[in-house]
C-alpha positions, 0 to 999 in steps of 0.5 A: 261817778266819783269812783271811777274818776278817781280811779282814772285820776290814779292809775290811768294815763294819759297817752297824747292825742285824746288817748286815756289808758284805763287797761288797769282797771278795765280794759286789760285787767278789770276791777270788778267791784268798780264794774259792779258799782258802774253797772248798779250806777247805770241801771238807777240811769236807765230803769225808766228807760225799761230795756230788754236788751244791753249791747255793747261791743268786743271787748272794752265794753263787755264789764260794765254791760255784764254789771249793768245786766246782773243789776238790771236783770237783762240779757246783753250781746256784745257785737264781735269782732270776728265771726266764729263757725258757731255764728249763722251765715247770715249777721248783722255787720257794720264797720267802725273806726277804731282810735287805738288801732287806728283803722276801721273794725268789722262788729258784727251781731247775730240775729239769733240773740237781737230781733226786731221788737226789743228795747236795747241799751247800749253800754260801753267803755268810752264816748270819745268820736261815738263811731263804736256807738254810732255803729252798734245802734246801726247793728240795733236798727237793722235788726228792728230793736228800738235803741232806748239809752246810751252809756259810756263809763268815760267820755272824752267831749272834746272828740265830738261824740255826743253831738253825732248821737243826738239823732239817735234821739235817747238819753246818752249817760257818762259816769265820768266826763272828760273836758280836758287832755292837753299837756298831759292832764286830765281834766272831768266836767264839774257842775260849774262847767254844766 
C-alpha cells in the first residue's frame, strides 16, 4: 500500500537490529485517516475470507482492526496484556516474545467475547518473528474459533514470520513488506522481488 510506505519511508526510523519506529504514525500517536485507508484496504483482502471476528493484541494492534471492523462490520477483540477484575477468573492465556521489550508478555482473552464457532481475522501492526501472531491464533484455537486470514500492516521478511505461520494454513496480507534494514535503510519488497 503506497501510503503506508510512504509514511514509513518519511517519519519512521529505523533503529538497528530490525527495529522500525512507527510511533508517529501508529504506535504512540495514531493517523486515522491512514488506519481508515489500511482497514478499507484489508477488508477488500479478506471479504472472502467471510470473518466474524478480527482480533488482534494490546495495543499496536487495536487501529487498524478498529478500521478493519468499521470497514467489515464486525466486532474485533484485542488479547491484554493484564487482566483487569472485570474479566472472568477463567481466560484464554499464551505468552509471546516481545521485540521491543525483549522479554516474553502474557496476552490473555476472554471467553465472554471469543467462542467456539467463529470465523476470526487476525490484524496487526507488525509480522516480524510472528510469535505475537502465532500466540493470538493459540488464544483463537483454544477457544475453538477457526483462524481465516492473517494481516499485518508492515512485515519485516527478513525475521522469519511468515515461514512460522504457514500451518496456520490461511491467507497472510501486508500492506507494506520490508526486505531490508541494514546500514540504517529501509528497503519494500517491489513486484520484481515477487
Amino acid at each position: 500500500m503506497q501510503a503506508l510506505e510512504q509514511r514509513i519511508l518519511s517519519e519512521g526510523r529505523n533503529l538497528g537490529q530490525g527495529i522500525l519506529k512507527v510511533d508517529s504514525f501508529v504506535n504512540h500517536q495514531v493517523d486515522p485517516i491512514l488506519m481508515l485507508a489500511c482497514g478499507q484496504e484489508f477488508a477488500k483482502l479478506f471479504k472472502d475470507s467471510r470473518p466474524t471476528k478480527i482480533l488482534t493484541a494490546e495495543i499496536s494492534g487495536i487501529a487498524p482492526a478498529l478500521t478493519t471492523g468499521i470497514a467489515m462490520g464486525i466486532p474485533i477483540v484485542y488479547a491484554r496484556k493484564t487482566k483487569p477484575i472485570t474479566m472472568p477468573d477463567t481466560v484464554f492465556l499464551t505468552t509471546a516474545p516481545s521485540h521491543t521489550k525483549k522479554r516474553d508478555v502474557e496476552i490473555m482473552a476472554s471467553p465472554e467475547y471469543l467462542r467456539s464457532g467463529e470465523r476470526v481475522l487476525i490484524i496487526d501492526d507488525f509480522l516480524a518473528t510472528g510469535q505475537t501472531i502465532l500466540a493470538l491464533a493459540r488464544i483463537a484455537h483454544a477457544a475453538g474459533a477457526e483462524i481465516v486470514g492473517v494481516g499485518a500492516l508492515i512485515e519485516k521478511t527478513f525475521e522469519g514470520g511468515r515461514d512460522l505461520l504457514r500451518d496456520l494454513n490461511v491467507p497472510i496480507e501486508s500492506l507494506a513488506t520490508i526486505i531490508d534494514m541494514r546500514e540504517g535503510k529501509i528497503t519494500f519488497k517491489t513486484r520484481a522481488d515477487e
